[in-house]
N, C-alpha and C positions, 0 to 999 in steps of 0.2 A: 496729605494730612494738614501740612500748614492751613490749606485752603478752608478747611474744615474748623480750624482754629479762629480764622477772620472772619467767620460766619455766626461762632459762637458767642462774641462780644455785638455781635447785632442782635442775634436770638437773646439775649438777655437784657437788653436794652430796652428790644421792643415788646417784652412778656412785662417787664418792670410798667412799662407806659402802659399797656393794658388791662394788666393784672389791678393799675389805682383807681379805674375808671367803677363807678356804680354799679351794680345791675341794671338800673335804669338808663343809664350813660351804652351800656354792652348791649342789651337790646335795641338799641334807637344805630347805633353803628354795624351792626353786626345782623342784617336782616337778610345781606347773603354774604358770598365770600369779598372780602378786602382785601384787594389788590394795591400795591405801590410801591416804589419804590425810596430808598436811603443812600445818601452817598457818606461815604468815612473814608478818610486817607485817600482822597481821590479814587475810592473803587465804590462803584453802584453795584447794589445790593436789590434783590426781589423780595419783598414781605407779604406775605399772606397770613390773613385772620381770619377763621372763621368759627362758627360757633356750632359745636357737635353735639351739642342737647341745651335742652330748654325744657326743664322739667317744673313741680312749686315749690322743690326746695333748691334748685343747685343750678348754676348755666356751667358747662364744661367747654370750654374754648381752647382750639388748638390757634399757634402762633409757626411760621414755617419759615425760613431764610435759605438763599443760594443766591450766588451771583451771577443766573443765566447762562453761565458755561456748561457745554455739553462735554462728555454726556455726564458730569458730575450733578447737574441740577435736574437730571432725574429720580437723584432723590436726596433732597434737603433738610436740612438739619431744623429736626418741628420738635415743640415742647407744648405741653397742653398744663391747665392750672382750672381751679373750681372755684367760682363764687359765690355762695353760699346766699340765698338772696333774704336770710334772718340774721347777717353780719355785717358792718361797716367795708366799705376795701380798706386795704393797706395791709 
């Protein structure tokens, strides 16, 4: 559980850094999955973005975090957020 808690302050980190980016900014990034990684407190971190619809009103983008340990990063701690592409981010 801890583990899952020090995953949770990345996944919110990096939906934060996401979530401010434009529509125009999320399409030009996000044209397949984003791979990379994060380091905090001396522990690295796997980040994935990808972008789950691309519709004229809305881009629906999931964000995924785990620190590559098995077999816990079989399945990672994702949050997903909407960009409404007729509103500012933030």
């Amino acid at each position: 559980m801890r583990r899952r808690k020090s995953w949770q302050k990345i996944l919110d980190a990096e939906v934060q850094r996401w979530s401010a980016l434009s529509c125009e900014e999320l399409e030009a990034e996000l044209r397949g999955v984003k791979a990379y990684e994060v380091a905090h407190d001396s522990m690295s971190y796997q980040v994935e973005v990808q972008m789950l619809e691309n519709t004229d009103r809305y881009l629906h983008i999931m964000v995924a975090v785990d620190d590559g340990s098995l077999p816990a990063s079989f399945r990672p701690l994702t949050q997903t957020f909407i960009r409404d592409k007729q509103s500012p981010p933030g």
